[in-house]
C-alpha positions in Angstrom: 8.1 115.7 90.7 11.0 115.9 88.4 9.9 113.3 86.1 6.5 115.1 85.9 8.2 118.5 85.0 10.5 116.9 82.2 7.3 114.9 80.6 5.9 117.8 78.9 3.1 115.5 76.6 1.8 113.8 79.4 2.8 110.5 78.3 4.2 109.2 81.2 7.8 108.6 79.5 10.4 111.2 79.0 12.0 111.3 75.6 15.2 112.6 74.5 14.1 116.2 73.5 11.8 116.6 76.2 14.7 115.5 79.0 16.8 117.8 76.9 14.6 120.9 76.8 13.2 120.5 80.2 16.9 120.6 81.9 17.5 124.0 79.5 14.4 125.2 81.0 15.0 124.2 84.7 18.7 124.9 85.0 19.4 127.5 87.6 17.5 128.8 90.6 13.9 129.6 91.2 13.5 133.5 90.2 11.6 134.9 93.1 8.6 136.1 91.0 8.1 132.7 89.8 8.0 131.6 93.6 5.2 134.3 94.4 3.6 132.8 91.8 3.3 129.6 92.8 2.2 130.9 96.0 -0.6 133.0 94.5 -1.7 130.3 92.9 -1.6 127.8 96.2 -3.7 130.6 97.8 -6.2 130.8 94.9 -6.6 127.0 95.0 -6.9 127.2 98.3 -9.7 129.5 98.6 -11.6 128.1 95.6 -11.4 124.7 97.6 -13.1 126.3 100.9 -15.9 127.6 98.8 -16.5 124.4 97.0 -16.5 122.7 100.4 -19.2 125.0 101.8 -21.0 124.9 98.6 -21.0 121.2 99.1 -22.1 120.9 102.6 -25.1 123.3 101.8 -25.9 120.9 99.3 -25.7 117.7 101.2 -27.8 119.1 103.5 -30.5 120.2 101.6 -30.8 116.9 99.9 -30.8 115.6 103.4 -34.0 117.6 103.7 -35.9 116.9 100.6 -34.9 113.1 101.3 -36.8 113.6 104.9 -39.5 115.0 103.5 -40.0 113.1 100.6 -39.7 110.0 103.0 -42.7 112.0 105.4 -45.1 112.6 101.7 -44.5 109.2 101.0 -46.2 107.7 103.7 -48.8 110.4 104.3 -49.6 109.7 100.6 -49.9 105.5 101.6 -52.1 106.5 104.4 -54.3 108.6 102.5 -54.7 106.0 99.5 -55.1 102.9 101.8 -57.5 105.2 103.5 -59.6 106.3 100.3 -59.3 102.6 98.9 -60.9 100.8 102.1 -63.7 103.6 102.2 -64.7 103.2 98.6 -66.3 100.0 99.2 -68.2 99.8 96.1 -65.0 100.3 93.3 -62.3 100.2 95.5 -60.7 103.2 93.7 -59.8 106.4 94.4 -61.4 109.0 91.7 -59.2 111.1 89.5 -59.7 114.0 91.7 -58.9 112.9 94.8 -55.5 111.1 93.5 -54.8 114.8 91.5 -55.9 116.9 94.5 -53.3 114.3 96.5 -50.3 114.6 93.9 -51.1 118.8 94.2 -50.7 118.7 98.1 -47.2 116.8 97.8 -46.1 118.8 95.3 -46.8 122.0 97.2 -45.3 120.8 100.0 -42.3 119.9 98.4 -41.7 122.7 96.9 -42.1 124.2 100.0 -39.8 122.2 102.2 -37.5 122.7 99.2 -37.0 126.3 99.9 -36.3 126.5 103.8 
């Protein structure tokens, strides 16, 4: 911890003026204030970390979500093509408007799922 309060540039060596200035700086006790602040500080990190971790667990679980439900569209979606492939005998296609009235439905219910 020393060494990282003396190497001022980051460098990971300490130099002769930064040893120098950094035991100017240092010598004597820790000014009470300057305690409080590190403690106000702690606190602030401390809180900020709390949040994030909340935010984050919200998160995961709404991709958890979308990921099940993405997973569900999928295969509705392979049932309903296989489906409208094997009863087009003739082309063996699905038209245009069936596979855009299919995309609509997913996307709706996405968007949906999404949300709660």
């Amino acid at each position: 911890a020393l060494f990282e309060l003396l190497d001022e540039d980051g460098s990971g060596a300490v130099d002769l003026d930064e040893f120098v200035t950094g035991c100017i700086t240092l010598r004597g006790e820790a000014k009470a204030v300057h305690m409080e602040k590190v403690v106000s500080l702690s606190r602030a990190v401390e809180k900020t970390m709390g949040r994030l971790d909340k935010e984050m667990k919200f998160i995961n679980e709404g991709v958890k979500s979308v990921h099940v439900n993405v997973d569900k569209l999928s295969s509705q979606y392979k049932k309903q093509l296989l489906e409208a492939v094997d009863g087009e005998e003739e082309d063996r296609v699905i038209s245009d408007k069936q596979r855009h009235k299919m995309l609509t439905d997913m996307g709706r219910r996405t968007s949906i799922a999404c949300c709660y």
